[in-house]
C-alpha atoms as an extended CHARMM CRD file, in Angstrom:
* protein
*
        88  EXT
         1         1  UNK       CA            -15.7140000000      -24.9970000000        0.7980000000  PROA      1               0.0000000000
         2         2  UNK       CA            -17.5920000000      -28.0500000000       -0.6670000000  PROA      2               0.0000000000
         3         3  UNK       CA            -15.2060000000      -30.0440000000       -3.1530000000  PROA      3               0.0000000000
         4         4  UNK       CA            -17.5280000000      -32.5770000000       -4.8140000000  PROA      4               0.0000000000
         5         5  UNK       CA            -16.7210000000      -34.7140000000       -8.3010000000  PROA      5               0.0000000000
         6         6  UNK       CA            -19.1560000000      -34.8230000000      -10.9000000000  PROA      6               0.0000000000
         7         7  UNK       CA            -19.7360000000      -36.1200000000      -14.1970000000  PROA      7               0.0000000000
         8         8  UNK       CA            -20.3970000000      -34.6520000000      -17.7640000000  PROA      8               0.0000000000
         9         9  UNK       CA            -24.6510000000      -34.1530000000      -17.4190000000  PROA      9               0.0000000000
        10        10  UNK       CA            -24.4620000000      -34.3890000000      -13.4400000000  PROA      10              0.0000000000
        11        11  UNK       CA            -26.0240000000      -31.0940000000      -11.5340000000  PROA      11              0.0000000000
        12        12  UNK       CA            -25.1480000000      -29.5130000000       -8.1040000000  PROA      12              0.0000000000
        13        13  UNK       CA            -28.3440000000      -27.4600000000       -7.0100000000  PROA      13              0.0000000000
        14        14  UNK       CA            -27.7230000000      -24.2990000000       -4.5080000000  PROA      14              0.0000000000
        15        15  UNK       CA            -30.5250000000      -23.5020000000       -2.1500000000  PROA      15              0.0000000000
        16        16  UNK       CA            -33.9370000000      -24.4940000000       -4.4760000000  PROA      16              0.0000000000
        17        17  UNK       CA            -33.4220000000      -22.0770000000       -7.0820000000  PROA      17              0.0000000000
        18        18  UNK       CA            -30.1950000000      -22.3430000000       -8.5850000000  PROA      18              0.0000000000
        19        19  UNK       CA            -28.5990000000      -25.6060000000      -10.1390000000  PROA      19              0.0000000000
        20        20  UNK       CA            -25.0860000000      -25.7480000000      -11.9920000000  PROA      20              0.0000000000
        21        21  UNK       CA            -24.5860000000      -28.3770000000      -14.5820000000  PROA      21              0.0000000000
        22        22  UNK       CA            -21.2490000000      -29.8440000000      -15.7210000000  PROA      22              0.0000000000
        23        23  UNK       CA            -21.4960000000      -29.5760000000      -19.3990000000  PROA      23              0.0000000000
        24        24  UNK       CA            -18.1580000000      -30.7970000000      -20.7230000000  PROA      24              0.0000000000
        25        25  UNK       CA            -14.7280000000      -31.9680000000      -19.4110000000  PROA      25              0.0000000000
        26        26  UNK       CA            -11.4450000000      -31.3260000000      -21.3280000000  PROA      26              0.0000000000
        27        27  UNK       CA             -7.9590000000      -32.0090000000      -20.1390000000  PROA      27              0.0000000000
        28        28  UNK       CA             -7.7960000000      -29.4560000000      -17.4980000000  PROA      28              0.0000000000
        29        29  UNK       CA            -10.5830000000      -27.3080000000      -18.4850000000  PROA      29              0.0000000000
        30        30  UNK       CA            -14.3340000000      -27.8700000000      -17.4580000000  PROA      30              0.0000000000
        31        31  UNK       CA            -17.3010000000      -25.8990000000      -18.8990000000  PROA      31              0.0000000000
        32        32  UNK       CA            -20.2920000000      -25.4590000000      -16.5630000000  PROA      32              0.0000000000
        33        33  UNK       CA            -23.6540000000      -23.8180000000      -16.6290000000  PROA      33              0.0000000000
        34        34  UNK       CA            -25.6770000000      -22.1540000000      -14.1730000000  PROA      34              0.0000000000
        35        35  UNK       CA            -29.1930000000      -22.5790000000      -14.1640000000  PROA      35              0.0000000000
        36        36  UNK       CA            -30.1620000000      -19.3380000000      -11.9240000000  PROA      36              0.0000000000
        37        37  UNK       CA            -33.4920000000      -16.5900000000      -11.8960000000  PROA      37              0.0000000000
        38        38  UNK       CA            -32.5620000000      -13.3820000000      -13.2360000000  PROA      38              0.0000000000
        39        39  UNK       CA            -31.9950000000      -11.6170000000       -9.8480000000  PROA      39              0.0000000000
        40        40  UNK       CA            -28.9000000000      -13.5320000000       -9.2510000000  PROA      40              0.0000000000
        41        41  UNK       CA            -25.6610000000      -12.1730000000      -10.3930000000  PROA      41              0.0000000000
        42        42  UNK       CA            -23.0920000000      -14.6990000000      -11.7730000000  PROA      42              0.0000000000
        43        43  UNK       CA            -19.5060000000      -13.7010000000      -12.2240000000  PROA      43              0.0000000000
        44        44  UNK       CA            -15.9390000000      -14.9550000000      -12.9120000000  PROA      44              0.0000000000
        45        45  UNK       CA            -14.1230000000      -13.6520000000       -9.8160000000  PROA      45              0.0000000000
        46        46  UNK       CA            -11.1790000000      -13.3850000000      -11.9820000000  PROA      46              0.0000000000
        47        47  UNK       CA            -13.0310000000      -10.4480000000      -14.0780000000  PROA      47              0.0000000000
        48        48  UNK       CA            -14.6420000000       -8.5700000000      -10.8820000000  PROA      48              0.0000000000
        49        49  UNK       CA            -11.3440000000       -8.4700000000       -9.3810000000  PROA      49              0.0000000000
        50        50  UNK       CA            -10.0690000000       -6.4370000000      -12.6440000000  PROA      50              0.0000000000
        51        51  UNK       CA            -13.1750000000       -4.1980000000      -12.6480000000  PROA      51              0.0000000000
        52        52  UNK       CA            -12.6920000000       -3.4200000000       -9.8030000000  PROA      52              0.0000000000
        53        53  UNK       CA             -8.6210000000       -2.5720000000      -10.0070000000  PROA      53              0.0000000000
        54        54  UNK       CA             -9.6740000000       -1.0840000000      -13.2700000000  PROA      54              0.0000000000
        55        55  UNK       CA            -12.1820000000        1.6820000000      -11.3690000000  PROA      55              0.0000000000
        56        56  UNK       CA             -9.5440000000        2.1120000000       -8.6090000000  PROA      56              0.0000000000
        57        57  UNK       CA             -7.0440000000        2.7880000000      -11.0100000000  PROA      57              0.0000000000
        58        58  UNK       CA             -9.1820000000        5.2770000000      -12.9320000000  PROA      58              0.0000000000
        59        59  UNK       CA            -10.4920000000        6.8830000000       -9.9700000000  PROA      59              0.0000000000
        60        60  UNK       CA             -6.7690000000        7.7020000000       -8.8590000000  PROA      60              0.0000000000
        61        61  UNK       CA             -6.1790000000        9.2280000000      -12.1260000000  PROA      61              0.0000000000
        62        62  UNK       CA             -9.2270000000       11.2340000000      -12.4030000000  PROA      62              0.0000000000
        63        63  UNK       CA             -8.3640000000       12.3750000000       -8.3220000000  PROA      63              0.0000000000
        64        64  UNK       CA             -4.5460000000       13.5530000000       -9.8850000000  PROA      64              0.0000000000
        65        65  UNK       CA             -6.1290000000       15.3390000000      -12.7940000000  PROA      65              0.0000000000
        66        66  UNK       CA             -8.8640000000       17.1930000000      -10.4160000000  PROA      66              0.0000000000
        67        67  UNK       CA             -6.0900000000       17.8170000000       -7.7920000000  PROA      67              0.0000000000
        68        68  UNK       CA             -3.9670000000       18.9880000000      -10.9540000000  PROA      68              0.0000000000
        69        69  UNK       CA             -6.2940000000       22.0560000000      -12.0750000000  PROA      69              0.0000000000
        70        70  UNK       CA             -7.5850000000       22.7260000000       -9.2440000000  PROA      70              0.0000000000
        71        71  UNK       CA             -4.1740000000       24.1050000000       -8.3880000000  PROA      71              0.0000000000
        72        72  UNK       CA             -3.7550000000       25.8420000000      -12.0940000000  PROA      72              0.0000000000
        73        73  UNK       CA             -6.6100000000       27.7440000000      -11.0530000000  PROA      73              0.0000000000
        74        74  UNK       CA             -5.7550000000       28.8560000000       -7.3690000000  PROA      74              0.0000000000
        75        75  UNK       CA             -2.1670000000       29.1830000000       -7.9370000000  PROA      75              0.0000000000
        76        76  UNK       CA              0.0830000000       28.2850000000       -4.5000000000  PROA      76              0.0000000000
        77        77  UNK       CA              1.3860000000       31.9740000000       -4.1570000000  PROA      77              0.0000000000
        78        78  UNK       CA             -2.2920000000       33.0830000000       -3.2800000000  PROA      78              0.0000000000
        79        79  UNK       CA             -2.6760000000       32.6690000000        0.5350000000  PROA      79              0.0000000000
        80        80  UNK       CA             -6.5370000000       32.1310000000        1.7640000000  PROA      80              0.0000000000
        81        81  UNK       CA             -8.5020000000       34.2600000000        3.5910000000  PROA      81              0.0000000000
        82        82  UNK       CA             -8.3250000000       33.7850000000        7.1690000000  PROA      82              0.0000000000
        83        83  UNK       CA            -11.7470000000       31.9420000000        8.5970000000  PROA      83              0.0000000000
        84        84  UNK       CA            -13.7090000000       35.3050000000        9.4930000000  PROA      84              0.0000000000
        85        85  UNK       CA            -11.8040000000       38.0680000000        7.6070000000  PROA      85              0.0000000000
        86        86  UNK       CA            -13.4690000000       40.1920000000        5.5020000000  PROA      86              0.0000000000
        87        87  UNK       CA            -12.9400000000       39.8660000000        1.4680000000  PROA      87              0.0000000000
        88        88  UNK       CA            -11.9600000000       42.2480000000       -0.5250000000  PROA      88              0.0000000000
């Protein structure tokens, strides 16, 4: 990781393309901007990381649910078939 200071109106660039500007300083709080073409995806790690719990979370639901009428339909007391055998 590259730790550098920098001053209210001082840049960083990344690669040629891509240039982050310290816009204001407060207490402990800094406000940046990014400066990048449209094909680059910026994001706060902070709200990825809760997308993404947030779609694990949901997929584990919707997996319960699914699992959950698939057995209403084909209740446990009906055996399957054995591979091969004929059905009736």
């Amino acid at each position: 990781m590259l730790v550098l200071t920098r001053k209210v109106g001082e840049q960083v660039l990344i690669g040629e393309d891509i240039v982050v500007t310290v816009l204001d300083v407060k207490g402990d709080s800094i406000k940046i901007g990014f400066d990048a073409p449209r094909g680059i995806k910026i994001q706060r790690a902070e709200m990825l990381a809760a997308v993404t719990e947030a779609n694990q979370q949901a997929a584990a639901a919707a997996t319960e649910a699914a699992e959950a009428r698939l057995k209403a339909l084909f209740p446990a007391s009906s055996k399957p078939a054995a591979p091969g055998a004929p059905r009736a």
